[in-house]
C-alpha positions as CSV (number, residue, x, y, z in Angstrom):
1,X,0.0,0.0,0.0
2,X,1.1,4.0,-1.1
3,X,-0.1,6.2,1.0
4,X,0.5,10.0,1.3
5,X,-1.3,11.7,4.2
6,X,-1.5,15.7,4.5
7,X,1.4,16.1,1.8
8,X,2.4,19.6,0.8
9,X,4.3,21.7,-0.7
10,X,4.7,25.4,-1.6
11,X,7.0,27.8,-3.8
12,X,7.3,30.8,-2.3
13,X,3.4,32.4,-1.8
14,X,2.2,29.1,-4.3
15,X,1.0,26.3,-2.9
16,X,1.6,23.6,-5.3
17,X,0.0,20.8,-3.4
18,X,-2.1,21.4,-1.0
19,X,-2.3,18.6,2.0
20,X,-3.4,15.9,-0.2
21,X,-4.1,12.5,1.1
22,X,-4.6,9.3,-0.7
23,X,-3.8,5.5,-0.4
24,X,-3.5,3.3,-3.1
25,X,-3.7,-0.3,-2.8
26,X,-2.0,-3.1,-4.9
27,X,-4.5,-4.3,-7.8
28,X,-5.3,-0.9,-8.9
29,X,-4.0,1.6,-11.4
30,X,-5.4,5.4,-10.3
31,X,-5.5,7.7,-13.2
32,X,-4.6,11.5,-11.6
33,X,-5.9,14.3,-13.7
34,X,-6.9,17.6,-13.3
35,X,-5.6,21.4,-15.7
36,X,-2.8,22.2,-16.3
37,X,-0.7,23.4,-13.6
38,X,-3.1,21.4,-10.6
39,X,-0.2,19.8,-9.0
40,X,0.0,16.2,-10.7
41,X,3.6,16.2,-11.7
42,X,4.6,17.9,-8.2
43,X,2.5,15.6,-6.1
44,X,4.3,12.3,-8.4
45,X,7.9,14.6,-7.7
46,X,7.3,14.6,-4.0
47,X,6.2,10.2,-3.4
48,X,9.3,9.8,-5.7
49,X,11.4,12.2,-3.6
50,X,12.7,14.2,-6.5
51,X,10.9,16.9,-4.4
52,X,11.1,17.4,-0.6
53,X,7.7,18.2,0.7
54,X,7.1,20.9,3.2
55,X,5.1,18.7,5.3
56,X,3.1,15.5,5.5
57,X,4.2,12.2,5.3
58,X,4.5,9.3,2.7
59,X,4.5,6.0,3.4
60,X,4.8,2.6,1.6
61,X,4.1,-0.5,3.0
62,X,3.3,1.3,6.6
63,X,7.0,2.3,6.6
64,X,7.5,6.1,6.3
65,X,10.0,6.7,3.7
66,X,9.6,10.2,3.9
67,X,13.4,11.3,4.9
68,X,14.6,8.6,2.2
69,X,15.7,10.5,-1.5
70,X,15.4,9.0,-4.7
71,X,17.6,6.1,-5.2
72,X,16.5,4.7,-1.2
73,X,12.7,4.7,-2.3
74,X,13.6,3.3,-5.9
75,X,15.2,0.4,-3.5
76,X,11.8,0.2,-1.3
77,X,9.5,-0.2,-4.4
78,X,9.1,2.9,-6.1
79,X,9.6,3.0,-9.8
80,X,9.1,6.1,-11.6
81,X,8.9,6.8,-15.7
82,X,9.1,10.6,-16.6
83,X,7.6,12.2,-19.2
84,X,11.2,13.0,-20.9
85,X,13.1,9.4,-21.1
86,X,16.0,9.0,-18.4
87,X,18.1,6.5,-19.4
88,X,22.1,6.1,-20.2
89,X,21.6,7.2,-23.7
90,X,25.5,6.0,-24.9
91,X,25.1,2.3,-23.8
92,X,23.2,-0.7,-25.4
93,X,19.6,-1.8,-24.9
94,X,20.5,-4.4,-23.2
95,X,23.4,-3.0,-21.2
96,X,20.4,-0.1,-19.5
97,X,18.2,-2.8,-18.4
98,X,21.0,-5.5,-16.8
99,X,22.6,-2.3,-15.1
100,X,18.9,-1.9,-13.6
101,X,18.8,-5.9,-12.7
102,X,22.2,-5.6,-11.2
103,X,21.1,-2.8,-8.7
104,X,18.2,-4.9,-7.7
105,X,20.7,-8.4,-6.7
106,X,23.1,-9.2,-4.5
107,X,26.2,-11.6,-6.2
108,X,29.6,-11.5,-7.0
109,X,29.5,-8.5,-9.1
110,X,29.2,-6.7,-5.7
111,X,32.0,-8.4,-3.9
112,X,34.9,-8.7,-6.3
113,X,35.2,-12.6,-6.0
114,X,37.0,-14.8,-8.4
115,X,36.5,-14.5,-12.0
116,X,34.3,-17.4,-12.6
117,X,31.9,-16.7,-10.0
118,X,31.8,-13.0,-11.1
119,X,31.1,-14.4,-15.0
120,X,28.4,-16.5,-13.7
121,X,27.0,-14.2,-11.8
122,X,27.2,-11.8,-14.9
123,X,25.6,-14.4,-17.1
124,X,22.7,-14.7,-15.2
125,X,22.2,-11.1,-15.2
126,X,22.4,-10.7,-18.7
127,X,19.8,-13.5,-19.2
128,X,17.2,-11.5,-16.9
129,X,17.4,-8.7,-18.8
130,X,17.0,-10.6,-21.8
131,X,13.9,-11.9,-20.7
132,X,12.8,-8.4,-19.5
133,X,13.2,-7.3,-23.3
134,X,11.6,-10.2,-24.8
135,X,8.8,-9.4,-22.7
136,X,8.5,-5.4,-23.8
137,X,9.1,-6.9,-27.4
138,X,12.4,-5.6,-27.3
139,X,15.3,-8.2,-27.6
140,X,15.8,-8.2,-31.5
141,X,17.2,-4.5,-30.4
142,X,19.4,-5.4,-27.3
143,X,22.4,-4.5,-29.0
144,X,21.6,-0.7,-30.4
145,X,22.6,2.0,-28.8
146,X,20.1,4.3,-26.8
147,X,20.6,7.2,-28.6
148,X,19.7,5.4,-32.1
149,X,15.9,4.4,-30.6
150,X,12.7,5.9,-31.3
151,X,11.0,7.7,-28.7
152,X,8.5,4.9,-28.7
153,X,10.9,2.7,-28.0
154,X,13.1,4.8,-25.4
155,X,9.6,4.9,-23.9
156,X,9.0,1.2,-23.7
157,X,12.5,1.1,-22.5
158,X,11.8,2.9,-19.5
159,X,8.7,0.4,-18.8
160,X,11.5,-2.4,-19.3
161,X,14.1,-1.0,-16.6
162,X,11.3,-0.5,-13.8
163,X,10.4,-4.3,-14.4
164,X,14.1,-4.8,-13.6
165,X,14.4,-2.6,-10.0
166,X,11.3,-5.1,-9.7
167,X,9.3,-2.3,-8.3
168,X,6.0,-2.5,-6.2
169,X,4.5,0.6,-7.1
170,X,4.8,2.0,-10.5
171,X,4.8,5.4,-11.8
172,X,3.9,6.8,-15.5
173,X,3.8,10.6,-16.1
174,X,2.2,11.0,-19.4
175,X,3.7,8.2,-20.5
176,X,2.4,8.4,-24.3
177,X,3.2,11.9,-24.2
178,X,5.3,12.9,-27.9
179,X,4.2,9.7,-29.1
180,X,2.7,9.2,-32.7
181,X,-0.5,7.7,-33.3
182,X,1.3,4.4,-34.1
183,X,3.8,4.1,-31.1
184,X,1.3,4.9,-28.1
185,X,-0.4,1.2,-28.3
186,X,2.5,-0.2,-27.6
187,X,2.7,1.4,-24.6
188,X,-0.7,1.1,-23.2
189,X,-0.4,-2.4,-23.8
190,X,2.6,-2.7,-21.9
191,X,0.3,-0.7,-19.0
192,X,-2.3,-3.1,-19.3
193,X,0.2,-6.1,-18.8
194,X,1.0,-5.0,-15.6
195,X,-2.3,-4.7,-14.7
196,X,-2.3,-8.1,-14.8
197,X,-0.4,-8.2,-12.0
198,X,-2.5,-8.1,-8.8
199,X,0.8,-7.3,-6.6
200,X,1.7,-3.8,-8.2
201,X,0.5,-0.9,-7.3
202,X,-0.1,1.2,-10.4
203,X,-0.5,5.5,-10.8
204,X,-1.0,7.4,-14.0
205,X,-0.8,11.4,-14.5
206,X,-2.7,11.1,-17.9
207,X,-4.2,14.1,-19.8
208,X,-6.1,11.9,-22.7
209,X,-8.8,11.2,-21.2
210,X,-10.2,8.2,-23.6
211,X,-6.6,6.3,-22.1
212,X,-7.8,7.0,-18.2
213,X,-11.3,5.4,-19.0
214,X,-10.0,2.4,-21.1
215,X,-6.8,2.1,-18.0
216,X,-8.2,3.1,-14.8
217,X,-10.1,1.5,-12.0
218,X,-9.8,5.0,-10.2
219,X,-9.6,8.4,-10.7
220,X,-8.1,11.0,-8.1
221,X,-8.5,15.0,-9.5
222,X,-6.5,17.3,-8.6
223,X,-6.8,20.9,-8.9
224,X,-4.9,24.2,-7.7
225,X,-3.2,21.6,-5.5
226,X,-5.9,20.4,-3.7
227,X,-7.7,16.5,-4.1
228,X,-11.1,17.8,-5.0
229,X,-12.7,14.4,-6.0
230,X,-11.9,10.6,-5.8
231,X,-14.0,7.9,-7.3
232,X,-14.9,5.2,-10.0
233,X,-14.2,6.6,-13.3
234,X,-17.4,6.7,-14.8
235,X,-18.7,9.0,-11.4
236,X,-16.0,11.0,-11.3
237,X,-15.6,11.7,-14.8
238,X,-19.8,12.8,-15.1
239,X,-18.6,15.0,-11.8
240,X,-19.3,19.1,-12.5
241,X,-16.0,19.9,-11.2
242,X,-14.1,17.9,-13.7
243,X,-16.1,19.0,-16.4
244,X,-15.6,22.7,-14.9
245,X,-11.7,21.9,-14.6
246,X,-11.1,20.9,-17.5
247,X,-13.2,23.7,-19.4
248,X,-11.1,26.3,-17.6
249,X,-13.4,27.4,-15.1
250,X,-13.3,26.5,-11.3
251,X,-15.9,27.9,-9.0
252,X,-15.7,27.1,-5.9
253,X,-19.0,25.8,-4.9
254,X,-18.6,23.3,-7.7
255,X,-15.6,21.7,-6.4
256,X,-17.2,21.5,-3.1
257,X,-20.5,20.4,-4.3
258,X,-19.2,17.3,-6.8
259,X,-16.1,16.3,-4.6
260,X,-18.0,14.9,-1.9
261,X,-20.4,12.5,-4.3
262,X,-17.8,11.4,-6.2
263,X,-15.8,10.4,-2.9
264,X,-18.3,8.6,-1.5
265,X,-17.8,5.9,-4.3
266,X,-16.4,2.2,-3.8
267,X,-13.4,3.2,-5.0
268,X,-13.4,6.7,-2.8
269,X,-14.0,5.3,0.4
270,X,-11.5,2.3,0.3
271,X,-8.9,5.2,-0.2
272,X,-9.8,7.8,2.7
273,X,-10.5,4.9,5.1
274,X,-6.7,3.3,4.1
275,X,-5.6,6.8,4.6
276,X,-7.5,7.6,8.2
């Protein structure tokens, strides 16, 4: 279980996020949406720990990995995917995603023992992140160079490295963003593999909204920093203050009117009572 209870953050007299609280349990993929500028990308920056929140807490698992930065949480679980690829852009395919396996094990590549144990060890490395590939459709281009992919493919590279830090929780930030019609299906099949996968925890910052109803089994909104409604996508989505949000406009009585209904919805209540 992710869970982030009164998190916040402010830059200078903006409050970016706004003492948002949410748990998300394993078996679910949460869509996040809301305008531009509502505080997705923050609120992903601070659980991930590229950002250092002003106060609150986050917590995975019950353990409060709040005081841990980046590469610590990646360790406890957290895998993240930006929306601009991060990978080592000089090295092979297949060289990115054993480097990402490696972090992940314990062996003789760690301990400097003799060569034979430290081959083995490599070998069986290199055959997990073989199989990695393979399974991303990937392993007929193990041996290019980074640099030479397509975006879609840096993309489903980046899918294929948090596989190998065998995270709990995954994170994609637009992750069809810059893609061309032909290149995002890979993608969102790759999304809906993992899906499969009852353990994982999965959280999208999407802003096509035909992807979040064909992905998510919950949708959190977020807008001027604050959670303003939390639900089963077909609820939340019919909700006045997305409609308003995302048509520009954002009264205030219409965020406080449609929050609560779409809170109180199967999804909605399973989060605020994980997070009370």
């Amino acid at each position: 279980m992710l869970e982030t209870r009164d998190l916040s953050i402010r830059f200078g007299g903006h409050v970016a996020v706004n003492a948002v609280s949410c748990a998300f349990a394993p078996g679910t993929l949460t869509a996040i949406v809301g305008p531009n500028g509502a505080g997705k990308t923050t609120y992903f920056n601070l659980i991930s720990g590229q950002l250092k929140a002003d106060s609150g807490t986050v917590l995975l698992g019950g353990r409060d990995i709040s005081s841990l930065g980046v590469s610590a949480r990646t360790h406890a679980g957290l895998g993240r995917a930006f929306q601009l690829t991060n990978l080592f852009p000089n090295l092979s395919v297949l060289e990115n995603v054993r480097l990402a396996v490696q972090a992940t094990r314990s062996g003789a590549h760690r301990h400097g023992l003799n060569l034979w144990s430290i081959w083995s060890d490599h070998t069986d490395l290199t055959r997990r992140a073989e199989a990695i590939l393979a399974t991303v459709a990937m392993l007929d281009k193990q041996h290019a160079t980074v640099a030479s992919l397509p975006h879609g493919d840096q993309r489903k590279l980046e899918v294929a490295l948090l596989m190998a830090l065998e995270a709990s929780v995954f994170m994609f930030d637009e992750p069809t963003a810059g893609m061309g019609a032909d290149e995002a299906p890979v993608i969102l099949h790759l999304i809906r593999d993992l899906k499969k996968d009852k353990t994982k925890t999965i959280l999208l910052v999407e802003h096509k909204m035909d992807v979040v109803r064909e992905l998510a089994d919950r949708i959190v909104v977020l807008h001027n920093g604050a959670l303003v409604a939390d639900g089963e996508p077909a609820t939340v989505i019919a909700s006045k203050v997305v409609q308003e949000a995302y048509l520009g406009a954002s009264p205030t009585d219409a965020v406080t009117a449609d929050a609560a209904p779409a809170e109180s919805g199967p999804a909605g209540r399973a989060g605020r009572a994980s997070a009370a």
